[in-house]
N, C-alpha and C positions, 0 to 999 in steps of 0.2 A: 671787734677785738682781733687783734694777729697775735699769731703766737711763732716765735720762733726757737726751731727745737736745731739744737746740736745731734750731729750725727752718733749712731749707737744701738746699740742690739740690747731688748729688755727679754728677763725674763724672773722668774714666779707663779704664782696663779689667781687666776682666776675664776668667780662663778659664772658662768652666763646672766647678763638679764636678759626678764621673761619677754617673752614673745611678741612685739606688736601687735602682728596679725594675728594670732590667739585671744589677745585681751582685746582689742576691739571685739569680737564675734564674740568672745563669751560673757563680756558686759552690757552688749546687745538681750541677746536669749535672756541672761540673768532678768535685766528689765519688762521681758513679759511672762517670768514665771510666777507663778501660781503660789511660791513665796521667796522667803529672804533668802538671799544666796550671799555666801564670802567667797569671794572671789582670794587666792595666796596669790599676789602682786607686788613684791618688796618695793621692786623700783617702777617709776611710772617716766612718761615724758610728753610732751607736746600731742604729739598725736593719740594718746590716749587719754591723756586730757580734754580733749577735742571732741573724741565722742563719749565719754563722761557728760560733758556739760551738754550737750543734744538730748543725750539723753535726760538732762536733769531738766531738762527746757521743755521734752516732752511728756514729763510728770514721774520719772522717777526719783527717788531719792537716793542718789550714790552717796556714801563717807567713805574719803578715805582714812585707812587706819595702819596701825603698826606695820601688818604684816599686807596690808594689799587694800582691797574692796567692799565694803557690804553692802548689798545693793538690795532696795526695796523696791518692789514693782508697781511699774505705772498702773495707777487705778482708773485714775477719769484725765482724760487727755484733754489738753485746750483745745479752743477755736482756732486760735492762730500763736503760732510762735517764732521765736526767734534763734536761730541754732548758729551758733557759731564755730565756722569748720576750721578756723586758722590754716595752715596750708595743707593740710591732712587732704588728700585724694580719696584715701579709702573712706573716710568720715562723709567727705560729700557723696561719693556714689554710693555708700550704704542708705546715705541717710532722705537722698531725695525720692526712693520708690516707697519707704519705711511712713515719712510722714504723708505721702500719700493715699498707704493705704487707712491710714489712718483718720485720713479727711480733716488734716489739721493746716491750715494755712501757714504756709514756713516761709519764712525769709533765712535764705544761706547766706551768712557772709562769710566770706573768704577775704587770703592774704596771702601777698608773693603772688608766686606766679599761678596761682590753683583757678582761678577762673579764667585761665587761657588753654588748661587741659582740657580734651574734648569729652562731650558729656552727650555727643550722640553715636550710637544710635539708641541710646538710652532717652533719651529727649523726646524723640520721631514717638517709639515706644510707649513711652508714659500718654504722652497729648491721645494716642490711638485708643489706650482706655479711658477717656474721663479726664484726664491732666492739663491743666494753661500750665507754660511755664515762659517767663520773661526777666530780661535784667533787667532791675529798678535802674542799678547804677554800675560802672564797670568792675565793682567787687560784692555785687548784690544780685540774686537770683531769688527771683518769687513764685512759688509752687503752687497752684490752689488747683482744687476740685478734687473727686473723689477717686480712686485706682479702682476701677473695675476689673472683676475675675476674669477667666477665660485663657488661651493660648497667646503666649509671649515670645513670638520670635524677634531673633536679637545674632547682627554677629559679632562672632567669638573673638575676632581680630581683633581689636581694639583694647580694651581692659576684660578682665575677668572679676573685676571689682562690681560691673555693671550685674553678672550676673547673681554675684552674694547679694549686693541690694535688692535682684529682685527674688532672689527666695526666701529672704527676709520678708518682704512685701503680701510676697502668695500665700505666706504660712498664715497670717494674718485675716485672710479677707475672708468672707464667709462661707464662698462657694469652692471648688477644687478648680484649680489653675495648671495649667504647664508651660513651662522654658524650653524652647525650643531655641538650641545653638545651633547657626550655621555657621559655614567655612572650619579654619582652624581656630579652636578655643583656646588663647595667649595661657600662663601661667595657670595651669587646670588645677595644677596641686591647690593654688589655695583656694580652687571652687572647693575640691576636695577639705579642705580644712574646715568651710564654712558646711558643708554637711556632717561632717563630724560633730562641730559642737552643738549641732541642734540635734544632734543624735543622743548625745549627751543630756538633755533636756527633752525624750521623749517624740521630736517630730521626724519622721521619717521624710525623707526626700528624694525617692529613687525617678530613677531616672530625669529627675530635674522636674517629676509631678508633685501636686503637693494634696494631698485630700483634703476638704475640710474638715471640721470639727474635731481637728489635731489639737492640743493644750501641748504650752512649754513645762514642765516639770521640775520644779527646782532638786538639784542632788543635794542639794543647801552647803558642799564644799568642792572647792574646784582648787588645783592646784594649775597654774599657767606655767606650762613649757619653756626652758629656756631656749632662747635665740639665735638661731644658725645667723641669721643676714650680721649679724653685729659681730655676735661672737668669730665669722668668717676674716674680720680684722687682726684677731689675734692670731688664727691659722696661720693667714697669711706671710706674719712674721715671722715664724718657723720657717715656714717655705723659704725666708730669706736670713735664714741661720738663728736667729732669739729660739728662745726656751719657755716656750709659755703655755701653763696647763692647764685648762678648761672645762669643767665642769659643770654640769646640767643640762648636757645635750642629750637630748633622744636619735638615737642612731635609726630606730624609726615613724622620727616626726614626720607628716607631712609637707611640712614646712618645704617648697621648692627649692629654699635656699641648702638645704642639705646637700643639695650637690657640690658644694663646695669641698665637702671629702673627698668625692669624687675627682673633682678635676684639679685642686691645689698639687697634688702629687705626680700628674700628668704633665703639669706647666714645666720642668726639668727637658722636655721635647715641645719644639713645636707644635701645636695644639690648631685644629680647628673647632669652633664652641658658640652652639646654638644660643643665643642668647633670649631667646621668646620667652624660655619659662625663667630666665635668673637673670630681668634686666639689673637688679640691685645687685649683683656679687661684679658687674664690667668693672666698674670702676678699680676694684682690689685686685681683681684676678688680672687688670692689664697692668697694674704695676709689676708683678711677681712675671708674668710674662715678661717685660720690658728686661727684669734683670735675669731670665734665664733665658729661652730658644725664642722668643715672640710671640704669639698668637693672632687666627685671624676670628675674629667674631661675627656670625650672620644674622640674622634675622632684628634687624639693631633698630628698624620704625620708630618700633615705641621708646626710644631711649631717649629719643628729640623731644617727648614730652613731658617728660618727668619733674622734678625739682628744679632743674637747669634744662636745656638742650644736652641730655648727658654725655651724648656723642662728642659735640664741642667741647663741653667740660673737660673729659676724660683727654682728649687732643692738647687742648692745650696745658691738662696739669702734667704729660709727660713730657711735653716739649718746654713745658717750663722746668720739667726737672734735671734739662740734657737728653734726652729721650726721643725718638721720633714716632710719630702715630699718622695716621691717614684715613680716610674715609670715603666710600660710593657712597651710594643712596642705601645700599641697606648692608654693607659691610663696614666693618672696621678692623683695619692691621696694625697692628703694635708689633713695631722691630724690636730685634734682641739686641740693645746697647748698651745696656747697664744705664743706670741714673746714677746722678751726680750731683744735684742739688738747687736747690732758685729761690725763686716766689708764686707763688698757687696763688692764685683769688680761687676760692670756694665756692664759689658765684650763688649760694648760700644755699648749696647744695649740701649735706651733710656726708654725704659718700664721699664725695668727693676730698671732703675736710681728711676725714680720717684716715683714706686711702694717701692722703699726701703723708700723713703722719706715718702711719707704717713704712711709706718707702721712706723716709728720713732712715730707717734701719738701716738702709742697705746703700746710702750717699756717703758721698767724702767729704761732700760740705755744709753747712746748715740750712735747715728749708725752712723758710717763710711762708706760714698759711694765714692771707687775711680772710677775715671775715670767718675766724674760727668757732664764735660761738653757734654756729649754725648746727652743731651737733643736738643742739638741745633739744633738735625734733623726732630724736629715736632716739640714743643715749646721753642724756646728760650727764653724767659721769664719765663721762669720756676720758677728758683729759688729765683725771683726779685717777683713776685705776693708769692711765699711760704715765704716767708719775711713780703710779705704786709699783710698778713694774720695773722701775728705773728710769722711763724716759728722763732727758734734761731737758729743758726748754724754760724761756722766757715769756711773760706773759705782758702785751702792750695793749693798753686801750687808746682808741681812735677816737 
């Protein structure tokens, strides 16, 4: 699907939806507490779908309903299963230390480009306790054997997703474990997120030990957070003059992408801007850079692995917009040229989609985003609230 939107400043308001990375982790916990939890979840999307159905694969019983989730807890777990991660990263690294500890034979299949993101030293890791793991096929990963307790060193450079899955894992297995992170641990906040919600269900996790004979505790209601990474789109458009009011943010969520308060106000100046712990906000924040001083971003690695190569993405959706952008190995500069308008391929990266969409706010001529419905993997509502707000745009199917 392309959509092409006419130039235009929206404004109105809007709620946040809930949290990704919150509803994953607490429909996680929900799944091994001790009873029925509802989970308050209005809107849902692909990636939480994703671990939804893992989890219904590994014996729990999720409905969804009006208002979100009710989730019944896994009782008796299969021999082997089938979990399907669709392109969700967080779903696969949660979910391959999870059914291992569980000693359940998993086949992951994935979609797009999610079995080309790296899964060691997470891999190296698992095999070291107990774990085979191989590709059946090039979108097929097969897991077997049992995850033995004990210390898990693991470094922190790479994702921080590898270390949720394995405190997920440790809380599980019979004996007391510990994660040991070497080097720099990438986006900590949301290790920090994922202790929280099991904090919320009773398992303590300090200093990344786990004792056993911990039990998940149902609160039996949870309400999920709204969403800085998403909601950070509509920020954004303020930053380039729209009027749009946003509601259901926690000013003190964990959530990494909260930085987005932070620095959306600073982009008025030249910025330099760590991007280790906020690779999801580059994409936004270098549009709004592009139309006010520029900015340079560091620590950009992991940004080549993401949805797209997102360093490339983000390059070429400003220079598709009139805009110039650049890259070393691990910086990226976005010049202050103002944007002007083009055609974005989304390279079915969803940041990317909707970061073209906001800078349409601030062009003089219409932007062309193919491959727009690739929103559907965080907010599918996308472009129905960028409507309600005023956007204009035409919708083409391919």
């Amino acid at each position: 699907m392309d959509i092409l939107i006419s130039p235009g400043k929206l404004s109105g308001h809007i709620a946040a939806i809930p949290s990704k990375s919150q509803a994953h982790r607490l429909l996680i916990c929900a799944a091994f507490a001790n009873g029925e939890t509802e989970l308050l979840c209005p809107d849902t999307n692909r990636d939480i779908e994703a671990t939804a159905a893992c989890l219904r694969a590994l014996g729990a019983d999720i409905l969804r309903t009006d208002t979100g989730y009710r989730v019944l807890p896994i009782r008796n777990t299969p021999q082997s299963a089938d979990l399907p991660c669709g392109e969700s990263g967080s779903t696969l690294r949660f979910f391959l230390p999870i059914a291992a500890a569980l000693g359940v034979r998993a086949r992951f299949h994935m979609e797009g480009r999610l079995a080309q993101r790296p899964l060691s030293p997470l891999w190296e890791e698992m095999e070291a306790h107990g774990c085979t793991l191989h590709f059946i096929d090039n979108n097929t990963l097969l897991c077997e054997g049992q995850l033995t307790p004990g210390v898990f060193t693991i470094d922190g450079g790479v994702s921080s997703q590898f270390i949720t899955g394995l405190l997920f894992a440790v809380s599980l297995l019979e004996r007391s474990s510990q994660i040991v992170v070497t080097g720099h641990l990438e986006s900590q906040p949301y290790v920090a997120m994922t202790q929280e919600a099991m904090a919320l269900f009773g398992v303590k996790t300090e200093n990344f030990s786990i004792k056993s004979g911990q039990k998940y505790h149902s609160p039996e209601k949870i309400a999920i957070e709204g969403d800085w990474s998403n909601s950070t789109f509509w920020l954004a458009a303020n930053a380039l003059g729209s009027a749009v009011s946003v509601s259901g943010l926690d000013s003190n969520s964990p959530q990494g992408d909260r930085a987005a308060a932070h620095w959306l106000p600073r982009l008025t100046e030249h910025c330099q801007i760590s991007a280790g712990d906020i690779p999801d906000l580059v994409p936004i924040l270098s549009v709004v850079a592009a139309c006010h001083q520029g900015a340079e971003f560091t620590d950009i690695r992991r940004l080549r692995l993401k949805e797209s190569d997102r360093v490339a993405a983000v390059i070429a959706m400003i220079e598709a917009l009139g805009g110039k952008a650049q890259a070393t190995e691990n910086t990226l500069t976005i010049f202050s040229t103002g944007l002007v308008g083009g055609v974005v391929d989304a390279m079915n990266d969803h940041r990317i989609a909707m970061a073209s969409a906001i800078a349409a706010t601030a062009c003089s001529q219409p932007v062309t985003i193919r491959g727009a419905e690739c929103v559907a993997k965080s907010y599918p509502k996308f472009w129905e609230d960028y409507k309600l707000l005023g956007g204009q745009y035409e919708q083409h199917l391919r």
